[in-house]
C-alpha positions as CSV (number, residue, x, y, z in Angstrom):
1,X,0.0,0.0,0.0
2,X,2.6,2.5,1.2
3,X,4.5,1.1,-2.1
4,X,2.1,2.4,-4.4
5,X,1.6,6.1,-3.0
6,X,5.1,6.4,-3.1
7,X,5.1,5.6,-7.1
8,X,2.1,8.1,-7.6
9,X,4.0,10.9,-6.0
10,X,6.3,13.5,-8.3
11,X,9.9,13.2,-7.9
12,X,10.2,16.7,-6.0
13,X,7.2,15.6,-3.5
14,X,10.3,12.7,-3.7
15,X,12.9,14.8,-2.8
16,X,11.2,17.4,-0.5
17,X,10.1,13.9,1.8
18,X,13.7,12.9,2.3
19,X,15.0,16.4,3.3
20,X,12.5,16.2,5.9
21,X,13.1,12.8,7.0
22,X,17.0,13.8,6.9
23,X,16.5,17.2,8.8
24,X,13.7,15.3,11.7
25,X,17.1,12.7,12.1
26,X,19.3,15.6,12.1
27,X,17.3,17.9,14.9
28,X,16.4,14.9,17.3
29,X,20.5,13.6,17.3
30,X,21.7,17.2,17.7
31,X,19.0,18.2,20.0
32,X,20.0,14.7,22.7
33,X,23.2,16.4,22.0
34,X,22.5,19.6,23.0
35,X,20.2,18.4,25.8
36,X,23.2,15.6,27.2
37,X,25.7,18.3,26.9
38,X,27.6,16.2,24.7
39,X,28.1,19.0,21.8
40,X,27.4,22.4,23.4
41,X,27.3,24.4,20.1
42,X,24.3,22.1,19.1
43,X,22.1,24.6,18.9
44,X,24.0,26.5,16.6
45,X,23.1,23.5,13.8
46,X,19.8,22.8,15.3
47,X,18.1,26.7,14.6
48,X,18.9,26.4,10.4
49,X,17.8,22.9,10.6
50,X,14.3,23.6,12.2
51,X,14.1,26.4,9.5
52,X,14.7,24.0,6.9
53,X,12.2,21.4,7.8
54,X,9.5,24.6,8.1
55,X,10.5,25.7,4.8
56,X,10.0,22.0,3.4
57,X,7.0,21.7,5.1
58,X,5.6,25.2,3.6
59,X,6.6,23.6,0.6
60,X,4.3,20.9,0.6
61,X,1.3,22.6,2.0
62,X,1.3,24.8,-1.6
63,X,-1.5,22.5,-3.0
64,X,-3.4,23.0,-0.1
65,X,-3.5,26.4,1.1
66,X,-1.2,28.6,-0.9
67,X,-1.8,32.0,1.5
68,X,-0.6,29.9,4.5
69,X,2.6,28.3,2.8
70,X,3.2,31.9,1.4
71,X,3.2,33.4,4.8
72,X,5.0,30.0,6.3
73,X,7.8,30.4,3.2
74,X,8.7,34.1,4.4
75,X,8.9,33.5,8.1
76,X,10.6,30.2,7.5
77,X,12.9,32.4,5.4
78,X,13.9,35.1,7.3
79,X,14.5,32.9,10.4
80,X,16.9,31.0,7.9
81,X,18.7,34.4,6.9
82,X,18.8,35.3,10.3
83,X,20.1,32.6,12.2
84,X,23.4,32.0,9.4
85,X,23.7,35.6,9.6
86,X,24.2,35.1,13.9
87,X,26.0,31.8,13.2
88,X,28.5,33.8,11.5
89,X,28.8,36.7,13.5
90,X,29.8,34.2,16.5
């Protein structure tokens, strides 16, 4: 069943799915690293990341509601811009 919803969907529905699987991995591992105290600039990482998985998820939401993944893109945006922009002022 999951087999054949996976062959209906376009490639970049494809694509977007494992950027989002790849950044939910990446923000739980450095998030129990951040939380254990194992890596303490963590959270450095972890604030593009979240960014990235609400742009992706903006991204998806287009065919359903295209005000509310307009409004999600430029939020999810600017919080991108803004936290490389701190990331490379520290």
């Amino acid at each position: 069943m999951i087999r054949g919803r996976w062959s209906k969907k376009q490639t970049y529905e494809k694509v977007l799915y494992v950027i989002s699987i790849i950044c939910s991995i990446s923000i739980i591992i450095f998030g129990c690293t951040q939380i254990l105290g194992v890596w303490k600039t963590g959270a450095n990482v972890l604030g593009p990341l979240v960014y990235v998985s609400l742009l992706v998820q903006s991204i998806e939401t287009w065919k359903k509601n295209k005000k509310l993944a307009i409004a999600c893109s430029c939020v999810s945006i600017f919080l991108l811009v803004f936290s490389i922009f701190e990331f490379v002022i520290r």
